[in-house]
N, C-alpha and C positions, 0 to 999 in steps of 0.2 A: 439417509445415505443414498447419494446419486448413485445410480448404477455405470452409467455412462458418462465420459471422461468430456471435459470441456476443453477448449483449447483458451491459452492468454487471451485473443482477440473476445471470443464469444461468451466468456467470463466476463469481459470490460463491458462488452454489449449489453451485458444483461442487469450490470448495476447502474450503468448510465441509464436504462429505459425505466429505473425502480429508485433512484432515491439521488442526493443532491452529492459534490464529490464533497461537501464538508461530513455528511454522514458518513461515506464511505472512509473516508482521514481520518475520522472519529472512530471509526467502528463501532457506529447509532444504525444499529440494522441486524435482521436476523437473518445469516447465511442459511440455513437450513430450509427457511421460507424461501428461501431463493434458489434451494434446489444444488446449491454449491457446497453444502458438507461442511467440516470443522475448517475454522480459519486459523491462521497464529498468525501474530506479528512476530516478525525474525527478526527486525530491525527497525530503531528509530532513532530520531537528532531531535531535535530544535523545543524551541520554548525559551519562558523566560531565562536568563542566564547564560545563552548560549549562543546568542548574536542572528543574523536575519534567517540564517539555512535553517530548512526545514524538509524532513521526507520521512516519512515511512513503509517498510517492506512488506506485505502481505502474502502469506505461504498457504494459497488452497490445498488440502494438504490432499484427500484424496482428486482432483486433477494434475497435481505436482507442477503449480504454476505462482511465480512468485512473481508481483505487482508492486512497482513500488509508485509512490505518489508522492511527487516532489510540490514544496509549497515554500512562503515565506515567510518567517514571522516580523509582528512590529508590536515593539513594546506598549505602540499607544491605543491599538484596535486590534489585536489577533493577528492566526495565520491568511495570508492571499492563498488561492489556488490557481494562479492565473496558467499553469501548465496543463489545467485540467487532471482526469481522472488516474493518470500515468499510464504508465509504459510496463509490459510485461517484459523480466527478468532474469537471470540465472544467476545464482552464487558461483563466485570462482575465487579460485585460491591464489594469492599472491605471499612469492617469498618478498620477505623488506628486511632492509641490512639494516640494523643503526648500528653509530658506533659511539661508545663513551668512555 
């Protein structure tokens, strides 16, 4: 358990300096050796079935910092990471109307 609190940015710092972003995508890595705590994935898309979008959200849970990693998928060779390691986050809430 980290004692001290990381920021988005110095969280991305420290997995770019420690492992490739397909591990990181993957979640092939041991957060704790990393000094970053329990991880959760809150969110994820893509794969086979579900057309080229791809990302998932990752919740540091004690920094309270959520990262999500946008990628592509292709049926014939896997996902691309060509946006790199992502972008740090917030959940928000949106009202949506439908009507039926």
């Amino acid at each position: 358990m980290t004692n001290n609190k990381l920021t988005g940015e110095q969280i991305l710092e420290k997995i770019q300096a420690n492992m490739s972003v397909q591990e990181f995508a993957y979640e092939d890595y041991n957060p704790t050796e990393l000094g970053l705590g329990e991880v959760k994935v809150v969110d994820k898309y893509g794969g086979p079935d579900m057309g080229s979008t791809w990302y998932k959200v990752q919740y540091f849970v004690e920094h309270d910092v959520y990262i999500r990693t946008d990628g592509w998928y292709s049926s014939y060779d896997g996902t691309y990471f060509d946006e790199g390691y992502g972008s740090v986050v917030k959940p928000v809430d949106k009202l949506v109307t439908f009507y039926e």
